[in-house]
Every structure is written in structure tokens, then in C-alpha cells.
C-alpha positions, 0 to 999 in steps of 0.5 A, spaced: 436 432 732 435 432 740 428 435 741 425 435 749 418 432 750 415 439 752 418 441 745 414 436 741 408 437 745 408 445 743 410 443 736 405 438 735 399 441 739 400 434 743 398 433 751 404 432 755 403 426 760 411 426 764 417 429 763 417 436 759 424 436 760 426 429 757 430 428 750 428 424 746 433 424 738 430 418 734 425 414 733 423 406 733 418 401 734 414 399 741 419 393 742 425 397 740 425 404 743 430 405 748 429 411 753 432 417 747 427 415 743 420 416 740 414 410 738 407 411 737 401 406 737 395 407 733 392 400 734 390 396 740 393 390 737 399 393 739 398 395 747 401 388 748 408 391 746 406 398 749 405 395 756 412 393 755 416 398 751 422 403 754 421 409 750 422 415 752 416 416 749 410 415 746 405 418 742 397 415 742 390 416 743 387 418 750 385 411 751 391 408 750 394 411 756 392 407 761 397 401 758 403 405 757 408 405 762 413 412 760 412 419 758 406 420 753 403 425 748 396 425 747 393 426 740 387 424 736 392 422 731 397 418 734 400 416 726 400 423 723 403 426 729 408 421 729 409 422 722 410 430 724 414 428 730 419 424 725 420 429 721 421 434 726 427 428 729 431 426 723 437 430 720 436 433 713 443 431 711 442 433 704 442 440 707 449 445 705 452 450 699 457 443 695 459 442 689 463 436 687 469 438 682 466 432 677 459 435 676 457 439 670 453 445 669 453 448 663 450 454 666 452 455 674 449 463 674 442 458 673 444 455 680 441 457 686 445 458 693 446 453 698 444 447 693 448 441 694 450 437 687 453 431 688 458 427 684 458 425 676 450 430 675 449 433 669 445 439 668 444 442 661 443 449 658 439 453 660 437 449 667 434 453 673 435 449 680 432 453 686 435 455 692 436 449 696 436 444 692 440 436 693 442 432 686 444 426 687 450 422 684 449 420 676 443 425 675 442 429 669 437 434 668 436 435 661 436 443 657 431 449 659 428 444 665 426 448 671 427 445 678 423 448 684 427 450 692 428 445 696 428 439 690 431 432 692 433 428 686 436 421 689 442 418 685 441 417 678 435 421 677 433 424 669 429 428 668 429 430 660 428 437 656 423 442 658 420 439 664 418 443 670 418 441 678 416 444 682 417 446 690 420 440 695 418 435 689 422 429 692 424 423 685 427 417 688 432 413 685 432 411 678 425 416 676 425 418 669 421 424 668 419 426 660 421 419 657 417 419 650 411 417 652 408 410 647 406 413 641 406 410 634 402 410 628 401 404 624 402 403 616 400 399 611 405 394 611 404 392 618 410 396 621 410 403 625 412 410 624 415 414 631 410 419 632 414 425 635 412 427 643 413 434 643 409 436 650 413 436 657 412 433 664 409 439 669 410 437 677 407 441 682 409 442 689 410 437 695 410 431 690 414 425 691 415 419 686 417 413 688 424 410 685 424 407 678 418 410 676 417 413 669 412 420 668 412 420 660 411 427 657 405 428 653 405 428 645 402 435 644 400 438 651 403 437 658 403 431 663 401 434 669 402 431 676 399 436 682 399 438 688 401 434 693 401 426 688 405 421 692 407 415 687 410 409 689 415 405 686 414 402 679 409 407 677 408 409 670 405 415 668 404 415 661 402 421 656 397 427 657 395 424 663 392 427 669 392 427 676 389 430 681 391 433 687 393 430 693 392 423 690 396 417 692 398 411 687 401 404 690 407 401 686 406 397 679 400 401 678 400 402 671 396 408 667 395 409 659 394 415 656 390 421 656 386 419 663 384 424 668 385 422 675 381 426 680 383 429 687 384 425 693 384 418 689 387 413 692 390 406 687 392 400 690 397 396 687 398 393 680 392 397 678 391 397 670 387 404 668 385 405 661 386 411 656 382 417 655 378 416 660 377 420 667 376 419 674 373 424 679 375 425 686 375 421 692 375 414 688 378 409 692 381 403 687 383 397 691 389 392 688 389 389 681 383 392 679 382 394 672 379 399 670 375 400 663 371 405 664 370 412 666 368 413 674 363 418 675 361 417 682 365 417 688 367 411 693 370 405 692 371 400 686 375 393 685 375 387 680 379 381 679 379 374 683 382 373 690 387 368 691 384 361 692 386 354 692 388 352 685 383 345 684 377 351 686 380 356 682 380 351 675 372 348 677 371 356 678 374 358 671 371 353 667 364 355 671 366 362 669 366 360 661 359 357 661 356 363 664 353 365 658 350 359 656 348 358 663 344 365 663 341 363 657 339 357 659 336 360 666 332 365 662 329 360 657 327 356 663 322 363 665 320 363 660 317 357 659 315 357 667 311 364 665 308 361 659 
């Protein structure tokens, strides 16, 4: 979409230094940005490529003006204007009043206007779609799930019976909403018996999850996503989990049942959190840790072992192993040193 550089500037509250009437219709990086297009630069370890750019402009800090040899919009926070101006730039194509003749909705009256239902989507009885609303192709909804306006699930997204979405929630490719969550009770002959999950999958508002990953309904109550979570792809949320607002989770993170996730968290990737325990607000968890326990103060935590070169990573594990006996050995020598 054509936006005029003073256009942008009142949009996002942005100093203007240049050309109020130049267009600008699309975005691209520093190197590649034609004079029609919009960059940013947040970090000095790009002013090389600023200093050589043509875009027709550039969003950055103050201080970066100086290096920058076209139009300009001058903000504090060059990487959350420009993801404004981005979006304020881009086409929403799935926008319009379409249904295709193979999809099949057990109760059309439940859905809203201008709601574009693609090819092969299923949706069951009693599902309510608000207004405005994408599905794309191969999707299906299961019965009495209700979806909120402005919803966009992307091909082949399921969503089981009883699930509730919320308002501009965004499921990529592949999400699996309400899948039963990993409940089994052993018996006395070393096998399992399936213990039925009877809850749902709550998701508030703006929530988007990555593609291919997978939010468990609960076994009794309801799995709750709030307001604002963003999940990567390759999340799996299990039964009865809860998080918090605003929380944001990296990819091949994995959470067991029944934990509590606080606002404002943020969960590297490959993370491993354990059931029933509960996180408070603004934990910072950095990549593959593992979390066993409950994290009761704010700030940042981590574990595991960086990369290393495999000759010192075995005399390392070896020397890890010894620990104990070495410790043990260390106090026995203070002793005998007090005595």
C-alpha cells in the first residue's frame, strides 16, 4: 500500500527530515531498498550499509542521521516504528466477503460478514466465526468452537470441539489447537489406561502461534493463552498450562502440564519446563535451559553447557562425574587443616 513520507511521519509520530511528498510502497533491507522503499537501522554495525543505501527512506535514531544520504524519519525506536510502518505498508490479502464452493459449514447463519473461507475447510456444528475472519485451505474447526473477528488461520490449521479464540489471534500452518493433552494412569500390569481430557483451549486476544505447534486442552479445567502471547514455531503447550500476558516463546520450547507462566516472560529456544510449577512475571529464560523448579523472583536464569570442542567437552564430563568425591575430598581436607 502507497504511503507519502509526511503520511508515515503523522502515523507514527515520527520527525520528517526530507520529503513529506515522496511515496514510498514497500519495505527492504539498507542494501537493497530501491527509492519506493522503506529500511531502518537500529545498530551502528549497519551505518556502513546506511551510508550506501537508496531507499527512499530510512527510519533511525537521532544520531544516526548524520550517516544517512536520503529521506529520514527520526524516532526513539527505529525497530518498533519500522514494524509499524511495515504493517502499515503491507496488503492484508486475506481481506474480502468469499466462500469457496468446497468448504463445508455445518451452520452458515453462525458465520459472520466479510469472512473469507477457503478451499477443503471444515467447520462443525455449532461454530461461531466473527466478523472478518480468514480460513485457510484444509482447516477444520471442530463443533461449539468459537472464533473471534479478525482471526487468521493459515492452511491446514485444526482446532478441536469447545475451543475459544479470541479477537485478531493469528495460528500459522499446521497448529493444533485442543489435541488431548499426555494423560495416562498406569495399571498393575505395566500398561496404561487413557484418562479422558475433558477441558478446552482458551485464547485470548492478538495471540499469534507459530506454525506446527500444538496447545493441549486441559484434563478438567481449561489451557489458557493470554492476552498478547506470541509462540514460535514448534511450541508444545501442554494440559492446564498457563501463560501470562504478553509472554513470548522461541521455537522447540517444550512446557509439561499444569505450570503457570507469568506476564512479560521471555523463552529462548529448546527450553524444557517441568509440570506444575509456576513462573512469575518478567523471567527471562535463555536457550536449552531446563527448568525444574519454580521461579519465584524476576530476571534472567539459564543452565546447560555452551559449545566447546569435543576433546574439552569429554575431560570436562569426566571431571563433571568426579564432583562429589572431589568436594568431599576438599571438605575432609579443611577439616583436618582446622583441627
Amino acid at each position: 500500500m502507497k504511503k507519502t513520507l509526511g503520511q508515515l511521519a503523522d502515523e507514527l509520530g515520527a520527525k520528517l527530515i526530507g520529503d513529506n511528498s515522496a511515496v514510498v510502497d514497500g519495505c527492504a533491507s539498507l542494501d537493497k531498498a530501491r527509492s519506493n522503499e522503506l529500511s531502518f537501522v537500529y545498530q551502528s554495525k549497519f551505518l556502513s550499509d546506511l551510508k550506501k543505501t537508496k531507499a527512499g527512506v530510512v527510519i533511525l535514531k537521532e544520531e544516526f542521521h548524520i550517516h544517512c544520504p536520503v529521506n529520514a524519519l527520526v524516532v526513539k525506536d527505529p525497530y518498533l516504528s519500522y514494524a509499524c510502518a511495515a504493517s502499515l505498508l503491507t496488503f492484508d490479502e486475506y481481506e474480502g466477503d468469499f466462500i469457496h464452493q468446497s468448504a463445508v459449514i455445518s451452520d452458515p447463519e453462525l458465520v459472520s460478514k466479510n469472512c473469507r473461507i477457503s478451499a477443503n475447510v471444515y467447520l462443525g456444528k455449532g461454530v461461531i466465526l466473527g466478523e472478518g475472519c480468514f480460513i485457510g485451505a484444509g482447516c477444520v474447526v471442530e463443533d461449539n468452537s468459537v472464533i473471534g473477528a479478525g482471526v487468521r488461520l493459515k492452511p491446514n490449521v485444526t482446532v478441536y470441539a469447545n475451543s475459544q479464540i479470541g479477537n485478531n489471534v493469528i495460528l500459522h500452518a499446521g497448529c493444533v489447537i485442543g489435541s488431548d493433552g499426555f494423560g495416562y494412569a498406569p495399571t498393575k500390569n505395566k500398561t496404561w489406561t487413557k484418562i479422558p481430557q475433558i477441558g478446552r483451549v482458551v485464547i485470548d486476544d492478538d495471540v499469534e502461534v507459530g506454525a506446527n505447534s500444538t496447545i493441549d486442552c486441559g484434563a478438567l479445567g481449561d489451557t489458557y493463552i493470554q492476552k498478547g502471547v506470541k509462540l514460535d514455531n514448534l511450541v508444545h503447550i501442554a494440559h492446564n498450562v498457563s501463560i501470562g500476558e504478553h509472554t513470548a516463546i522461541a521455537a522447540c520450547t517444550g512446557i509439561a502440564g499444569s505450570t503457570v507462566i507469568g506476564k512479560h516472560c521471555t523463552i529462548a529456544g529448546a527450553v524444557g519446563i517441568i509440570g506444575h510449577l509456576n513462573i512469575t512475571d518478567d523471567v527471562h529464560i535463555t536457550a536449552r535451559t531446563l527448568v525444574t523448579r519454580s521461579i519465584s523472583e524476576s530476571g534472567a536464569y539459564s543452565s546447560g553447557t555452551p559449545m566447546q570442542k569435543n576433546k574439552d567437552w569429554l575431560k570436562n564430563t569426566a571431571r563433571f562425574k568426579q564432583l562429589d568425591k572431589i568436594t568431599k575430598t576438599i571438605i575432609a581436607l579443611r577439616k583436618a587443616g582446622r583441627d
